[in-house]
C-alpha positions in Angstrom: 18.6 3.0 -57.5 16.0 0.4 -58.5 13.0 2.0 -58.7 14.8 4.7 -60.5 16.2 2.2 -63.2 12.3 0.6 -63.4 11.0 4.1 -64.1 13.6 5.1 -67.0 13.2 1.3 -69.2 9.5 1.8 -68.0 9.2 5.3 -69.5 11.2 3.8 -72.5 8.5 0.8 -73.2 5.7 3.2 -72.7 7.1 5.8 -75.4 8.2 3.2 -78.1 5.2 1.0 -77.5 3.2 4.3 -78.0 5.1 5.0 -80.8 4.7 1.5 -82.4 0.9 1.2 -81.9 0.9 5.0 -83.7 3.0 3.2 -86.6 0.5 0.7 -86.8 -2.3 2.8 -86.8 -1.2 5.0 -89.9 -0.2 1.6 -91.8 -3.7 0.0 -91.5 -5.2 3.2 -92.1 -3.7 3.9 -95.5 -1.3 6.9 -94.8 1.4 4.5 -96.0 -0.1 3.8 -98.9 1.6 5.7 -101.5 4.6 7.5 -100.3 5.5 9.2 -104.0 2.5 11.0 -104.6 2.0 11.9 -101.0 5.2 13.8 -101.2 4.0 15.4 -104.1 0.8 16.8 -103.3 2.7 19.7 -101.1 3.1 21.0 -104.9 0.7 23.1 -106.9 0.2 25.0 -109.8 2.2 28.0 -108.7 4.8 26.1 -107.4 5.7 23.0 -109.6 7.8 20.2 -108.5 11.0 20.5 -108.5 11.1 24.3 -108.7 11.1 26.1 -104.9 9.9 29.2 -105.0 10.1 30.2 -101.6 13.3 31.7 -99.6 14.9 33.0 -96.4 14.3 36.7 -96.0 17.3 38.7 -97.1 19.4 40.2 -93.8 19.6 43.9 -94.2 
């Protein structure tokens, strides 16, 4: 029972340590930077923002 309950908090460190040194890793490297205009730049001329021009396929 307690080396089970060592290896489930010890899997649970190693994935949100992993996941907080990723987090880190994108801050200092700018990909949090500007949020906005990241969103944005999924957008282009044949598609402006706000206007989806994609959709589901119809069922037939």
């Amino acid at each position: 029972m307690t080396a089970e309950l060592i290896l489930i908090f010890g899997g649970m460190l190693a994935l949100s340590g992993s996941a907080f040194v990723a987090f880190c890793w994108s801050v200092c490297n700018g990909q949090m930077a500007r949020p906005r205009e990241a969103a944005l730049t999924i957008f282009d001329d044949d598609e402006p923002v706000g206007l989806p021009t994609d959709r589901f396929p119809s069922r037939k």
